[in-house]
Kinemage of the C-alpha trace (Angstrom):
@kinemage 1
@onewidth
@group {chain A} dominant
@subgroup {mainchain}
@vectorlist {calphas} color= white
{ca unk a 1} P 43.123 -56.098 4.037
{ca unk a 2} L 40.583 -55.775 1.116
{ca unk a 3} L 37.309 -57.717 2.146
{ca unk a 4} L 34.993 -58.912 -0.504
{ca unk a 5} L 31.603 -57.826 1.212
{ca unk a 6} L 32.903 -53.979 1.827
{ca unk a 7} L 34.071 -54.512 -2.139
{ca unk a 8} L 30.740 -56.050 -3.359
{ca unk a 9} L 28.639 -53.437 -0.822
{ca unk a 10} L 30.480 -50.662 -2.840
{ca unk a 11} L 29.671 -52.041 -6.736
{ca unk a 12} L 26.045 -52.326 -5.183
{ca unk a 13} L 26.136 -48.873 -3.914
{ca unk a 14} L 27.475 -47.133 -6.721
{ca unk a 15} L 24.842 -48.879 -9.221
{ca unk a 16} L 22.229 -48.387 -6.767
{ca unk a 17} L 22.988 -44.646 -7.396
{ca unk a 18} L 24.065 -44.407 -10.808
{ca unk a 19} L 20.711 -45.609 -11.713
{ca unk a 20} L 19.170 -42.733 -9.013
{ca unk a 21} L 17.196 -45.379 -7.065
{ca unk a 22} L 16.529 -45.082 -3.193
{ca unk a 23} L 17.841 -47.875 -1.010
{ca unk a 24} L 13.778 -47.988 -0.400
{ca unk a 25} L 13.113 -49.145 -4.151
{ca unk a 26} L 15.645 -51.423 -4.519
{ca unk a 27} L 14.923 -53.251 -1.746
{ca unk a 28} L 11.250 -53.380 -2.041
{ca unk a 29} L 12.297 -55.186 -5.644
{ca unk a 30} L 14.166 -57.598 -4.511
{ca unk a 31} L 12.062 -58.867 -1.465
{ca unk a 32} L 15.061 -57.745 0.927
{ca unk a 33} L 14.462 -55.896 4.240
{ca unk a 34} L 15.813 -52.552 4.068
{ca unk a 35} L 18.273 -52.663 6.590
{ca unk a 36} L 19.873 -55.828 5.912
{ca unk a 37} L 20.282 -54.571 1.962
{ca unk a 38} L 22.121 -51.618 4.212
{ca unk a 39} L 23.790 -53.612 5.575
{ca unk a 40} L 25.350 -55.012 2.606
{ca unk a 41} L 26.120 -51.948 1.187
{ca unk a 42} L 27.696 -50.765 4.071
{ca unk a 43} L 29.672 -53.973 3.745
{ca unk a 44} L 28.796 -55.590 7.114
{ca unk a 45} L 27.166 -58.662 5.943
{ca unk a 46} L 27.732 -61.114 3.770
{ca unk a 47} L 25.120 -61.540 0.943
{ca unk a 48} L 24.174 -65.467 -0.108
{ca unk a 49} L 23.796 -66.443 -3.068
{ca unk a 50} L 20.402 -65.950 -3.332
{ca unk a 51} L 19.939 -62.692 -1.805
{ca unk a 52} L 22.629 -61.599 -3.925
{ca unk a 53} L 20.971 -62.733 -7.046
{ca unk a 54} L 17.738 -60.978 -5.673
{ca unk a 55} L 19.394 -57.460 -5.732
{ca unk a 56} L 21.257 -57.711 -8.717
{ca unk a 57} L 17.870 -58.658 -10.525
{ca unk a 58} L 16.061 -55.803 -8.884
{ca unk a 59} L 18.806 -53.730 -10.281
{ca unk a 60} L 18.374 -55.101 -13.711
{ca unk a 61} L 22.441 -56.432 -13.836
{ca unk a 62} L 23.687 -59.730 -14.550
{ca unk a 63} L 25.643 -61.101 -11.519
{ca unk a 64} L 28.507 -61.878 -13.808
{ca unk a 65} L 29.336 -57.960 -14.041
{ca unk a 66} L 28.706 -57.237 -10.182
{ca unk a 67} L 31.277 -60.096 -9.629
{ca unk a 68} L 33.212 -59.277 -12.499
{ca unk a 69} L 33.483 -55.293 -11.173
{ca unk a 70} L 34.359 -56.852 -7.438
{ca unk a 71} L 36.942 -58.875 -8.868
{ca unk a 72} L 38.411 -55.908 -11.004
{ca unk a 73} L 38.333 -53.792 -7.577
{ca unk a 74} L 40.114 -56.589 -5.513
{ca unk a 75} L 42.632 -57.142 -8.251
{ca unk a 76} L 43.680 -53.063 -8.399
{ca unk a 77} L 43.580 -52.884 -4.339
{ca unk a 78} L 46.199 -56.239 -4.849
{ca unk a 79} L 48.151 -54.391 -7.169
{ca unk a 80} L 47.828 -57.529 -9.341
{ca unk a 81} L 47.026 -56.769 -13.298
{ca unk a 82} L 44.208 -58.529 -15.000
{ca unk a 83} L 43.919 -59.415 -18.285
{ca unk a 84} L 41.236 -57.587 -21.190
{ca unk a 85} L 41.908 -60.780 -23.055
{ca unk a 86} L 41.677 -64.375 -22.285
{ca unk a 87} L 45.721 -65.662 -22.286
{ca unk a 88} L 46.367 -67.639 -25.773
{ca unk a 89} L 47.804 -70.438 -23.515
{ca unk a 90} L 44.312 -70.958 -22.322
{ca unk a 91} L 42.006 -70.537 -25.187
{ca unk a 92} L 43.190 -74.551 -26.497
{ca unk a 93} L 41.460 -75.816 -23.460
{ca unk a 94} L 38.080 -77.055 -23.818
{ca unk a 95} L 35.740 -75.216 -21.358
{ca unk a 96} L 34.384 -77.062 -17.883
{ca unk a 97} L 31.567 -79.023 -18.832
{ca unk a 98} L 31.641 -78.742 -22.517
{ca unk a 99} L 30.131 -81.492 -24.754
């Protein structure tokens, strides 16, 4: 069973590193406790909103690509394909909330 906190613990892992930042640093940034931020990584607590936006602003990302890079992760563990492209069948409708 794919879980979505080991998933999003992993994406935060492997920016963490790819930027060469210590666990230390990035949770000194966002105001997070060390451990729990381990935690997270280690994908044995959920993140809330807020604590999620905290890290992903300490790691200078928007938290559309850290949930767009879960998603992708999900989708290949699913086997199901996703799109590059919005469908055509969809890009007629008017957007949620648009004036």
């Amino acid at each position: 069973m794919v879980l979505f906190r080991q998933e999003l613990g992993d994406v935060l892992r492997d920016a963490r590193r790819s930027q060469g930042r210590t666990l230390r640093q990035v949770s000194s940034d966002a105001r997070v406790s060390l451990g729990y931020l381990s935690e997270i990584e280690r994908g044995q607590k959920e993140a809330s909103s807020e604590l999620l936006h905290s890290v992903t602003d300490a790691l200078g990302l928007p938290l559309s690509f850290v949930l767009r890079e879960v998603s992708d992760r999900i989708a290949v563990a699913e086997g199901v394909a996703v799109p590059d492209t919005v469908p055509a069948e969809l890009t007629d409708e008017p957007l949620v909330g648009a004036h």
